[in-house]
C-alpha positions in Angstrom: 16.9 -100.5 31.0 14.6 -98.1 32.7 17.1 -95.0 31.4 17.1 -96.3 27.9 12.9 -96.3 28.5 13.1 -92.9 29.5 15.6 -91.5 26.8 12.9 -93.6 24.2 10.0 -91.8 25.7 11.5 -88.6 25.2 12.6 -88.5 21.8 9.1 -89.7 20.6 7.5 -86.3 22.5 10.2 -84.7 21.0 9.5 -86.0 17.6 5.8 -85.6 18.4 6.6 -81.8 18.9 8.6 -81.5 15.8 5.6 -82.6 13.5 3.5 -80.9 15.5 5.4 -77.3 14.4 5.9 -78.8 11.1 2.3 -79.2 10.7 1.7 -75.4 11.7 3.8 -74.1 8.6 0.9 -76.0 6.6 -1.5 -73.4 7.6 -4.4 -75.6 8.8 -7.2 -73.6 9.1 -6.3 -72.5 5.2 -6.0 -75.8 4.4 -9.8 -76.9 6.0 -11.2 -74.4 3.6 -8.8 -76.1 0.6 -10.3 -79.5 1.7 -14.0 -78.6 2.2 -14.1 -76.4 -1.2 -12.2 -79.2 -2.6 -14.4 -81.3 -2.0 -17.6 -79.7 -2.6 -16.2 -79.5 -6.6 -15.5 -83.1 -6.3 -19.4 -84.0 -5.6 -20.9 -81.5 -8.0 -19.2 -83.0 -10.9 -21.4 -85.1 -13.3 -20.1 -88.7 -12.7 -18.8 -90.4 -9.3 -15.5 -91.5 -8.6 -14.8 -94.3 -6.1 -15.0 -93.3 -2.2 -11.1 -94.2 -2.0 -10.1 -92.1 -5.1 -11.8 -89.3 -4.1 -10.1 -88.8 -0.3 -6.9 -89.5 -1.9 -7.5 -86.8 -4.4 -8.5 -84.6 -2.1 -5.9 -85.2 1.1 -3.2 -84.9 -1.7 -4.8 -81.4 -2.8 -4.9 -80.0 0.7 -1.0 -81.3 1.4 0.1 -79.5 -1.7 -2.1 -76.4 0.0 -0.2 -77.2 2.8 2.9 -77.2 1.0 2.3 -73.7 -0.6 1.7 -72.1 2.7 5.0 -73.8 4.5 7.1 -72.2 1.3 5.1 -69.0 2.4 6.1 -68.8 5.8 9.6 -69.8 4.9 10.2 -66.7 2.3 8.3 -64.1 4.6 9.3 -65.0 8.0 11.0 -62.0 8.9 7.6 -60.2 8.0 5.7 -62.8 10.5 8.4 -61.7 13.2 6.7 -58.3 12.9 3.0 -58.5 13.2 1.3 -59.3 15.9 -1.4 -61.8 14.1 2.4 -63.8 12.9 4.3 -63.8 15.6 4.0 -67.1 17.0 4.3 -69.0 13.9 6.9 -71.5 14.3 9.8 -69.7 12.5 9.6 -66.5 14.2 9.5 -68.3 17.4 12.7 -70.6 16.4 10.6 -73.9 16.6 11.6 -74.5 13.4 14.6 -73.1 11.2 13.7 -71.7 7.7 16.0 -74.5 6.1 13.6 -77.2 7.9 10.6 -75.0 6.4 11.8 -74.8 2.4 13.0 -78.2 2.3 9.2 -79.4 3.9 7.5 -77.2 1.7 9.3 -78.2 -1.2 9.3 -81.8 0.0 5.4 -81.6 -0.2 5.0 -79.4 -3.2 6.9 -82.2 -5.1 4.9 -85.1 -3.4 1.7 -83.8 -3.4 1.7 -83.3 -7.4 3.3 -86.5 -8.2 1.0 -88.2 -6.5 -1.8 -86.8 -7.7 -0.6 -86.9 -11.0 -0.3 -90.7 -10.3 -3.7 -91.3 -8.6 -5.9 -88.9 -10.1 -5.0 -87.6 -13.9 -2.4 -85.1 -15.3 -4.6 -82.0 -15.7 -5.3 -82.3 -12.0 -1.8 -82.6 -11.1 -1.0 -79.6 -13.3 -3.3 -77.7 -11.3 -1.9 -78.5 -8.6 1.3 -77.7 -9.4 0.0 -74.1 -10.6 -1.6 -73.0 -8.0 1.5 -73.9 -5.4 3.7 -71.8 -7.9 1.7 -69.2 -8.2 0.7 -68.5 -4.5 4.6 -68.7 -3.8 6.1 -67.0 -6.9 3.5 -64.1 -8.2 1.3 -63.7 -5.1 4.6 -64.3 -1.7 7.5 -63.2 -3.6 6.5 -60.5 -6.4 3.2 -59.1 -5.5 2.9 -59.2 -1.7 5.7 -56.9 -1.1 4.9 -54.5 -4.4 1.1 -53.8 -4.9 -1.8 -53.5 -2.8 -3.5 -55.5 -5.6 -1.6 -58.6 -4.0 -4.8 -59.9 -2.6 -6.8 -59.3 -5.7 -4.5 -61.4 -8.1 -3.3 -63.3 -5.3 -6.8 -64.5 -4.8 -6.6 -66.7 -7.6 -4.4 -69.2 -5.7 -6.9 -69.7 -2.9 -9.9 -70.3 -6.0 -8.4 -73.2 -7.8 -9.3 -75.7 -5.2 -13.0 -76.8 -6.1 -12.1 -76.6 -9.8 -9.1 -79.4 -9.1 -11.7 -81.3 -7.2 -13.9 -81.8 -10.4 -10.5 -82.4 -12.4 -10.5 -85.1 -10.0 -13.4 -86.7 -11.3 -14.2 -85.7 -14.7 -10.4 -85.2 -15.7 -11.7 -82.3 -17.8 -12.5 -78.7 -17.0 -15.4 -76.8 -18.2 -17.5 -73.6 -17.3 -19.7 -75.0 -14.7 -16.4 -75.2 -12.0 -15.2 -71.7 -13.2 -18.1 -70.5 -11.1 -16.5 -72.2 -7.8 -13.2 -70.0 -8.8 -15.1 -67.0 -9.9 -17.0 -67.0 -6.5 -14.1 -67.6 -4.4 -11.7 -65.1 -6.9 -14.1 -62.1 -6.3 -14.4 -63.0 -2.2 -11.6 -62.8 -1.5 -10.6 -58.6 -1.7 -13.5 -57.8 0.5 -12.9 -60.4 3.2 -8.8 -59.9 3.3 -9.7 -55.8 3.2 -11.9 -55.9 5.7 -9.2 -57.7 8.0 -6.2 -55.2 7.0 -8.1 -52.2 8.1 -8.6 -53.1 11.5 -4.7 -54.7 11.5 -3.2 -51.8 9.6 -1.1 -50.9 12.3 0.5 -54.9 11.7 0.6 -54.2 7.8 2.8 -50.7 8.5 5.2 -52.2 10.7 5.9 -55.3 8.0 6.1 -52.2 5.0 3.3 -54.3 3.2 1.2 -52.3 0.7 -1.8 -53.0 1.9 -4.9 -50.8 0.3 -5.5 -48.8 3.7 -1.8 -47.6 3.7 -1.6 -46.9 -0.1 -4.6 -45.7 -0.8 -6.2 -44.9 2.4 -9.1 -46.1 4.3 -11.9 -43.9 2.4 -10.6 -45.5 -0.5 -10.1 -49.3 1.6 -13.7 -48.8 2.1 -15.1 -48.3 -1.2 -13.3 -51.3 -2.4 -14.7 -53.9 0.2 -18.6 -52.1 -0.8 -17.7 -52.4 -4.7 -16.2 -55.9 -4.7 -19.1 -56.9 -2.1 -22.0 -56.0 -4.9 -19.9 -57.5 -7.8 -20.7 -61.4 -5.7 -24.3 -60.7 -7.3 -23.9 -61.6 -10.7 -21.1 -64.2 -9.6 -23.8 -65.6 -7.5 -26.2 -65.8 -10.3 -23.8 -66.7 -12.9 -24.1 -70.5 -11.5 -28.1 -70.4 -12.0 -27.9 -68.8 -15.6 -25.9 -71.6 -16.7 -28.4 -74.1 -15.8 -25.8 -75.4 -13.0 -27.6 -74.8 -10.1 -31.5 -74.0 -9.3 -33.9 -72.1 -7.6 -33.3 -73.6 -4.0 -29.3 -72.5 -4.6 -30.1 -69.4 -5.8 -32.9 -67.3 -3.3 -30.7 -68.3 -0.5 -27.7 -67.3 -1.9 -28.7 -64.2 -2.9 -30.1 -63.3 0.3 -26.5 -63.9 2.3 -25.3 -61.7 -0.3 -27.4 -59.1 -0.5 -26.7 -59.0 3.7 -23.1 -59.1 3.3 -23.4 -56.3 0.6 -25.3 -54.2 3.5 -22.7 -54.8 5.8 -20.1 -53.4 3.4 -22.4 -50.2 2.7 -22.5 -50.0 6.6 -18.7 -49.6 6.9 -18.4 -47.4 4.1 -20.9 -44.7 5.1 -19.1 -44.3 7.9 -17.1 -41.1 8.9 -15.6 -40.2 6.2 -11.6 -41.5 6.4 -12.7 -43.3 9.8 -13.7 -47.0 10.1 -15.5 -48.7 12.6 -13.5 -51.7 14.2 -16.4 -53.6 15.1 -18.2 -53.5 11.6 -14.2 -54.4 10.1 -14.0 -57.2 12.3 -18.1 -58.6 11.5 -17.6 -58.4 7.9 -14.3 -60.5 8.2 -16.1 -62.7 10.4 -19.5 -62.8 8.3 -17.0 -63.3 5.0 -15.9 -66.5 6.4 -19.4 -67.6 7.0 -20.7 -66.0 3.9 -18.0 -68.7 1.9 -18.6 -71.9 3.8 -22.5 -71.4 3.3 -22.7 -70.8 -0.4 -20.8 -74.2 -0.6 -22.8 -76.2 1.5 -25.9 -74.5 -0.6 -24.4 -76.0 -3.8 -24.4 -79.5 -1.9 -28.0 -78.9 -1.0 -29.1 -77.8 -4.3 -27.8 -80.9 -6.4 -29.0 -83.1 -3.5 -32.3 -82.0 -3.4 
């Protein structure tokens, strides 16, 4: 009795370690940013939807997220085996066997839209369903490897998730949530830039085309300024439209204006040289930068 306890016991830490890994091909800190920017479209939207509704809708957005990045890991593993920042994701360190990987992520990708489909409305699952064959099809297996414009096009994966979350409750789209994606759409190159400079060295190794290999970091530079002062007018865009007011706007546009100075920072340095630190605070800032325009558009409709 007390082997058969013991054989019991270990199996479920076993098992416990298995989902554990399995849960680490979901990309979790991706998928917090899916479930708060999710979310944040969700309570913008005109009319209310029903407290249960709602964190269905949104758990079953984030697991198709999930979903998208387990298929990713799966196809670029042997690129993860290279890079320092990859390494230890569970298929390069044999935790879990690219099989296991494809059949999870396909396992959610089919769920997760089904079940929206079935709980929420059509257009949201369609959406769904989308952005988890785009991020895996145009943005892991044809642009990643091909163009240093992955990230920019790529980027349009990552900016669907607030616009499903008003699906979720008006089931309709309209211009209003196409400022969530246009926000999140035009982010995205300077804050992914800003990382690949100081982790070029990772990028080389894995042969991806990142914009400091290809076109060099002068070049790398430029980009993360000129994409960092286009987030004006996208900030402003919401405001012109009668979306947002005053007390999203000044605020906004002061975190912007700051991130736009640390962009010009890095870019009048040395000429071909970068500074690591400034790299590494406009990654960090990005990230920041993201999180509090969306909790300013919670304020705003609040107050």
């Amino acid at each position: 009795m007390i082997k058969s306890r013991t054989k019991n016991r270990n199996f479920s830490q076993e098992d416990a370690f298995n989902l554990s890994e399995l849960f680490k091909l979901m990309k979790p800190r991706v998928m917090s940013l899916v479930i708060f920017t999710c979310a944040v479209g969700l309570l913008m939207a005109p009319n209310i939807i029903p407290t249960k509704e709602a964190i269905i809708g949104i758990v079953l957005v984030s697991i198709g997220a999930g979903a998208a990045g387990a298929l990713n890991m799966w196809y670029e593993s042997d690129l993860d085996a290279l890079m320092t920042r990859t390494c230890l994701r569970p298929i390069p360190t044999g935790k879990v066997n690219k099989n296991q990987a494809l059949v999870f992520g396909i396992f959610l990708s089919v769920f997760s839209v089904i079940a929206l489909d079935y709980y929420s409305n059509r257009i949201s699952a369609c959406l769904l369903l989308f952005t988890i064959l785009f991020y895996v099809f145009i943005y892991t297996i044809w642009l990643k490897r091909k163009t240093p414009q992955n990230i920019v096009i790529g980027g349009a994966a990552g900016a669907l998730p607030p616009v499903i979350g008003w699906t979720i409750a008006t089931d309709s789209l309209s211009f209003e949530p196409l400022t969530f994606f246009l926000i999140i759409f035009f982010w995205t190159p300077s804050h992914f830039w800003a990382l690949s400079l100081y982790k070029s060295s990772d990028y080389k190794k894995a042969k991806i085309p990142m914009l400091p290999l290809t076109n060099g970091i002068e070049s790398t530079k430029l980009n993360i300024f000129v994409y960092s002062i286009t987030m004006l007018p996208v900030i402003i865009l919401p405001y012109v439209i009668g979306f947002v007011g005053l007390i999203f706007l000044i605020p906004s546009l002061i975190l912007t204006i700051y991130y736009n100075y640390l962009c010009f920072e890095l870019y009048k340095f040395k000429k071909n040289k970068f500074d690591a630190k400034k790299a590494r605070s406009i990654f960090g800032y990005s990230i920041l930068y993201l999180f509090l325009i969306f909790v300013l558009f919670l304020i705003d409709k609040i107050l």
